[in-house]
C-alpha positions in Angstrom: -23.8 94.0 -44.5 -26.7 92.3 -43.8 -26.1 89.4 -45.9 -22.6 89.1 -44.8 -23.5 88.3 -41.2 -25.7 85.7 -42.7 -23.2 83.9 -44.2 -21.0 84.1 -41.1 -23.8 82.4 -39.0 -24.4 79.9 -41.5 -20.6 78.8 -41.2 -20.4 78.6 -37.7 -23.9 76.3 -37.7 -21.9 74.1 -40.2 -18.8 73.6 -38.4 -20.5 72.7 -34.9 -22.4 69.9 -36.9 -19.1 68.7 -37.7 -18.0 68.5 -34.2 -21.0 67.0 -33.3 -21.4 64.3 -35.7 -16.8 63.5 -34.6 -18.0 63.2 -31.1 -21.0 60.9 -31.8 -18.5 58.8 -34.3 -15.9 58.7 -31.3 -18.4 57.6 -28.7 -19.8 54.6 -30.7 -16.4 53.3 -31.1 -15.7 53.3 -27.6 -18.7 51.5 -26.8 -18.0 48.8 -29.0 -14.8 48.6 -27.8 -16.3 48.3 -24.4 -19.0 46.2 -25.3 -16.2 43.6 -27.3 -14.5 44.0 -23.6 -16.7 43.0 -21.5 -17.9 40.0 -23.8 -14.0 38.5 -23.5 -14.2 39.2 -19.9 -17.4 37.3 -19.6 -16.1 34.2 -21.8 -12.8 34.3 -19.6 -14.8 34.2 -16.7 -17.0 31.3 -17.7 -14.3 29.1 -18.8 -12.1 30.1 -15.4 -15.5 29.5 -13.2 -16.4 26.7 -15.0 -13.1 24.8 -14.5 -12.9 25.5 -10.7 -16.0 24.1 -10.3 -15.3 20.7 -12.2 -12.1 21.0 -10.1 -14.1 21.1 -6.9 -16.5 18.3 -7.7 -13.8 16.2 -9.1 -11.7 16.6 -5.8 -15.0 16.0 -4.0 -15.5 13.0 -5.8 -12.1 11.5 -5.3 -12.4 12.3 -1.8 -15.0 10.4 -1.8 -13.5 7.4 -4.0 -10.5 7.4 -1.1 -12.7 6.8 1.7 -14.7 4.0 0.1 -11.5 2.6 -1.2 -9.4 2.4 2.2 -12.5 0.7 3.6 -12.3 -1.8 1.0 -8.6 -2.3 0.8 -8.9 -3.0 4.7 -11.7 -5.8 3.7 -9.7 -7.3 1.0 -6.6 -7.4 2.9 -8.7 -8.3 6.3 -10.0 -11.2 4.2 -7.0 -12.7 2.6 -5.5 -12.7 6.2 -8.6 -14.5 7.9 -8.7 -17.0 5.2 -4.4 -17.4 5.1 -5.7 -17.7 8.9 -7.6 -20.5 8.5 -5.6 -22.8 6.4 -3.0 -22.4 8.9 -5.6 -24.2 11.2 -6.1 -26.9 9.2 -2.5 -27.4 9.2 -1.6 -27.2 12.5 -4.4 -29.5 13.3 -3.0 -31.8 10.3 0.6 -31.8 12.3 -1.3 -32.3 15.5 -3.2 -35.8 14.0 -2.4 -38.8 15.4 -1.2 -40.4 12.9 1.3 -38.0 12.2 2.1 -37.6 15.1 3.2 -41.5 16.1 4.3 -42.1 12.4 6.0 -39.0 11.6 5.7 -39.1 7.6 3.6 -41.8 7.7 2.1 -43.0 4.1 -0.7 -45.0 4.6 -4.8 -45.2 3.9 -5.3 -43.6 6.9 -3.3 -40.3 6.7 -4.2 -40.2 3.3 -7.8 -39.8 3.6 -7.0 -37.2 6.3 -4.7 -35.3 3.9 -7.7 -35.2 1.4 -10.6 -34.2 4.0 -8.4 -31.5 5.0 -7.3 -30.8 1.3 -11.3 -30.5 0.4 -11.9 -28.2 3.4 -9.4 -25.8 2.1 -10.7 -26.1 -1.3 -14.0 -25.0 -0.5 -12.8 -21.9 0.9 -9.7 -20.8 -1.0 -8.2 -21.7 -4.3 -5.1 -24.4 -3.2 -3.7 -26.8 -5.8 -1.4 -28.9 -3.7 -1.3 -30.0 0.3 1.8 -32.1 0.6 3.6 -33.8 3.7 8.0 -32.9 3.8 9.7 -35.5 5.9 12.6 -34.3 8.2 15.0 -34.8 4.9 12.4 -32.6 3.0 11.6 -35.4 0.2 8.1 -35.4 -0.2 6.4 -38.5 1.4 2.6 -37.3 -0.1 0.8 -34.9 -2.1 -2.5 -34.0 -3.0 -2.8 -32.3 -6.0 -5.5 -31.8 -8.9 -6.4 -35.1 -11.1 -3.7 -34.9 -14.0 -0.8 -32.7 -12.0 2.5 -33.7 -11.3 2.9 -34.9 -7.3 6.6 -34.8 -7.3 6.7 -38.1 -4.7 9.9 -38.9 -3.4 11.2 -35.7 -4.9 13.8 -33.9 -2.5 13.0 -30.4 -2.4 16.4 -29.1 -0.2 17.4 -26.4 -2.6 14.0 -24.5 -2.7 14.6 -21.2 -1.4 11.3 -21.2 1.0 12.1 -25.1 2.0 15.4 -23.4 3.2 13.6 -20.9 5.4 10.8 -22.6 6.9 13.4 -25.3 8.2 15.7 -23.0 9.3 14.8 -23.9 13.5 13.4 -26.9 13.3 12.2 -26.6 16.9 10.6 -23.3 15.8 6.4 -24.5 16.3 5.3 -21.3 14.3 3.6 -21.6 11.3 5.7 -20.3 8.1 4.7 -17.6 5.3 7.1 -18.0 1.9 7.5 -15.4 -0.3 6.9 -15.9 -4.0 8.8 -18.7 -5.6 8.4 -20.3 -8.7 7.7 -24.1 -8.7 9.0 -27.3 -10.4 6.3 -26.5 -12.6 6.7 -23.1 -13.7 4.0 -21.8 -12.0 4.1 -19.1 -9.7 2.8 -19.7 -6.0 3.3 -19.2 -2.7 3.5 -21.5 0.3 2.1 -22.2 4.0 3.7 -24.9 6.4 3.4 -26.0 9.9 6.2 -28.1 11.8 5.3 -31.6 12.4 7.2 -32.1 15.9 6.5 -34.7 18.7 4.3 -33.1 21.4 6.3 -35.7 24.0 9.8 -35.7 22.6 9.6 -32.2 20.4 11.6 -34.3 17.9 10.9 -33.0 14.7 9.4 -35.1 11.9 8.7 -33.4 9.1 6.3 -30.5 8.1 2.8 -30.1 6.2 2.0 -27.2 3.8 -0.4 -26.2 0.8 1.4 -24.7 -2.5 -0.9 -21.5 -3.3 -0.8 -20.2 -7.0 -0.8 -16.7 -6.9 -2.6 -16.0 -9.8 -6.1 -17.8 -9.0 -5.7 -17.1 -5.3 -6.0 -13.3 -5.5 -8.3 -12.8 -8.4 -10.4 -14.5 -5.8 -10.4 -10.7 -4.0 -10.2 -8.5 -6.8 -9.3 -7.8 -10.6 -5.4 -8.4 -11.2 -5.7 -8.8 -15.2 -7.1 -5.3 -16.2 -5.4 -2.1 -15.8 -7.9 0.0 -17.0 -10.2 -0.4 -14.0 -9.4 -0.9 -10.4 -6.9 -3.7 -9.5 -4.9 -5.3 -7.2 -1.3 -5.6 -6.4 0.1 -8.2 -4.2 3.6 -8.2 -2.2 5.4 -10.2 -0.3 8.0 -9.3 2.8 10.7 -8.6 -0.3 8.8 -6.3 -2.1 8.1 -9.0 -5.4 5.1 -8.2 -7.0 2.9 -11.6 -6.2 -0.5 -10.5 -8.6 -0.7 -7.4 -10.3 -2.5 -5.9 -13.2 0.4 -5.7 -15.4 1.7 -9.5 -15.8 4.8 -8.5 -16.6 5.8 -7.2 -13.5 4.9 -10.5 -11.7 8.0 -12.1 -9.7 9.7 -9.3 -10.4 10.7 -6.7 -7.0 9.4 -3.4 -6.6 12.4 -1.8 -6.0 14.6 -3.2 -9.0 15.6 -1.8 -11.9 13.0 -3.1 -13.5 9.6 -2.2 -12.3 11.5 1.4 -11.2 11.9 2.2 -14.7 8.6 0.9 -15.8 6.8 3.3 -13.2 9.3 6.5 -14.1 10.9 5.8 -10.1 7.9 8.2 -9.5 8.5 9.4 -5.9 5.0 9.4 -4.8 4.5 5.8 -5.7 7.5 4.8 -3.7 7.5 7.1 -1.0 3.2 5.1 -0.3 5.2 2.0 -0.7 7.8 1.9 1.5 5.3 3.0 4.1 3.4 -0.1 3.4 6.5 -2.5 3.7 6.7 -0.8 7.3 3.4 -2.0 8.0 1.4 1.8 7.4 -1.7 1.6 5.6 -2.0 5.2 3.2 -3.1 6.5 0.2 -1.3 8.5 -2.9 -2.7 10.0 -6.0 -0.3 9.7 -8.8 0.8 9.6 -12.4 3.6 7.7 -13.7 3.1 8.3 -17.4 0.1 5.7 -17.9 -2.8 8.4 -16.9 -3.4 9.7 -13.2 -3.8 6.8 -10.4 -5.7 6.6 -6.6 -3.7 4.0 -4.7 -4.7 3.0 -1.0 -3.0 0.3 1.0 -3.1 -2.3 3.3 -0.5 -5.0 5.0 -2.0 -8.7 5.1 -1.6 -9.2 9.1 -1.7 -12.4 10.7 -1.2 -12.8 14.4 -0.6 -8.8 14.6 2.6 -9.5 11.9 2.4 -8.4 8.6 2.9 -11.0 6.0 1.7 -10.1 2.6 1.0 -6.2 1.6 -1.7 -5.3 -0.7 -2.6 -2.1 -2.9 -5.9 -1.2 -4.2 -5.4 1.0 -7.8 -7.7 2.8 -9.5 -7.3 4.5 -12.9 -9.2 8.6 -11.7 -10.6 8.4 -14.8 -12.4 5.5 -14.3 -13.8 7.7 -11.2 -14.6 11.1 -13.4 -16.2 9.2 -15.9 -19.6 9.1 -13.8 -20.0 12.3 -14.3 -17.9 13.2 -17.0 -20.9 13.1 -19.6 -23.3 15.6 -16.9 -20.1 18.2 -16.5 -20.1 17.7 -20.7 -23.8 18.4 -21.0 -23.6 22.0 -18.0 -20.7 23.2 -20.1 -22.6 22.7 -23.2 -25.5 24.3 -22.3 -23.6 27.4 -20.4 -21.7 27.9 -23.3 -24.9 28.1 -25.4 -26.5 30.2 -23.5 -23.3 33.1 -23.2 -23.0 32.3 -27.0 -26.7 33.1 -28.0 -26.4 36.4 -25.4 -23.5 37.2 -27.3 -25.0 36.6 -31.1 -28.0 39.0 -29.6 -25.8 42.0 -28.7 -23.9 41.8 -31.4 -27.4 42.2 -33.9 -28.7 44.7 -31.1 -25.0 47.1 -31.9 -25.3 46.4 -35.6 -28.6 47.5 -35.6 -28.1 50.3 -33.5 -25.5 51.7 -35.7 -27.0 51.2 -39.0 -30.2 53.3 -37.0 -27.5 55.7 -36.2 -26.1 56.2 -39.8 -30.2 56.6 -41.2 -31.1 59.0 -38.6 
């Protein structure tokens, strides 16, 4: 009897070890599973907390980037309208000179040498390659140009589209702005007259101007070759691209078929440009399909009317890229560091288990 009860106990002893060792296999796997958990939480976290905070100091720093850059759009376009500005002067005191204004078109020593002073003056300031005199006929009676270029003497210039509007009213005293034409020689300019007309009479004799090559006169204020840094682009009142980084949207108008396609008729892009051609300065952060853009703006005013437009454009990457190599280096070093805490409690579990199956 006595022996029986013995071997009842001893069964019962063995059957709550097997409980007990069911339970202890059914905990560690939930703590692993708990462990792996909060391990994919963690590396969610870091790579969700670590973009937000690129995110913040990349808006931060193109906040910044926009405030420097609408201060130097102003300058720029400030600066082509002071010096614009100032050849006018020299013009209108050209058309005021005596000599022109008793000879009308007068070719002689004596206006010549006057025509190159003035030419020199402008010259040292702003790139110019021609300063010519249009009698009332508009044939050219003189012209200063370069040693080696073409003068056109004698040449009547009628059917030139700007020669057309700048004598439009000849009784009109106001200096004249053209928009971008391109010139007997191919090249691509702009130009700036003044009406020679008789103080006394107000007969009109003529007018002076300087041709301005596009090209070399804006790369004077900025980069308009390079794309892949921060560049200018140049308007006139039509909306044709005068300088830009991409050549081949030179002469050609912003609104055409042409450049629209080119830019993907990307409504941000337009929508900052037609507020410019109505005289608003602005800003717009874009991406056309040639990587992400910060454009600011500014018109060229001259006597409170605009007359040329200008937009500053800056590649953001170009802007992230002074930090892009610190942000590289945190992330590297985070990750490291939630790696190697990782690698650690993964040895700690494997080591705990492997002291759980000895024991």
């Amino acid at each position: 009897m006595k022996s029986i009860k013995y071997m009842i106990f001893l069964k019962n002893i063995i059957r709550a070890g097997d409980g007990s060792s069911y339970f202890s296999e059914k905990t560690k796997k939930v703590a692993i599973a708990f462990i792996i958990v909060i391990i994919v939480i963690s590396y969610g976290l870091f790579f969700y907390l670590q973009n937000a905070t690129e995110n913040d100091i990349k808006n931060s720093l193109i906040e910044q980037q926009r405030q420097r850059q609408i201060e130097s759009t102003k300058a720029i376009s400030q600066s082509i309208g002071s010096n614009l500005d100032s050849i006018v002067a020299r013009l209108q005191m050209l058309a005021s000179s005596v000599n022109l204004q008793k000879k009308g078109q007068s070719s002689d020593n004596n206006t010549r040498t006057l025509l190159e002073e003035i030419y020199h003056q402008i010259t040292a300031v702003t790139p110019v390659d021609r300063l010519f005199i249009l009698d009332k006929d508009n044939i050219v009676k003189m012209n200063i140009v370069p040693k080696g270029e073409n003068t056109f003497v004698s040449a009547n210039v009628s059917s030139l589209s700007w020669v057309k509007e700048a004598t439009t009213d000849k009784k009109n005293s106001m200096p004249f702005f053209s928009n971008g034409y391109v010139g007997l020689d191919n090249k691509y300019r702009i130009v700036l007259t003044y009406p020679i007309i008789n103080r006394q009479t107000g007969e009109y004799f003529g007018l002076v101007g300087v041709a301005i090559p596009t090209e070399t006169f804006f790369a004077h204020y900025g980069n308009i070759h390079d794309v892949n840094s921060q560049f200018l682009a140049v308007f006139d009142r039509n909306a044709t691209y005068l300088a830009v980084g991409i050549k081949d949207l030179v002469g050609k108008n912003f609104f055409g078929e042409f450049t629209q396609k080119f830019i993907n008729y990307n409504p941000v892009l337009n929508n900052l440009t037609r507020n410019l051609f109505a005289g608003n300065n602005g800003y717009g952060v874009y991406d056309y399909g040639r990587g992400e853009r910060l454009t600011t703006q500014f018109p060229v005013f001259i006597n409170g009317v605009a007359k040329y437009f200008v937009q500053v454009v800056t590649p953001t990457q170009q802007i992230y890229s002074q930090i892009d190599g610190v942000l590289l280096t945190q992330r590297i070093e985070t990750f490291t560091l939630l790696a190697g805490t990782t690698a650690a409690i993964v040895v700690l579990i494997i080591f705990l288990l492997k002291w759980s199956n000895t024991l």
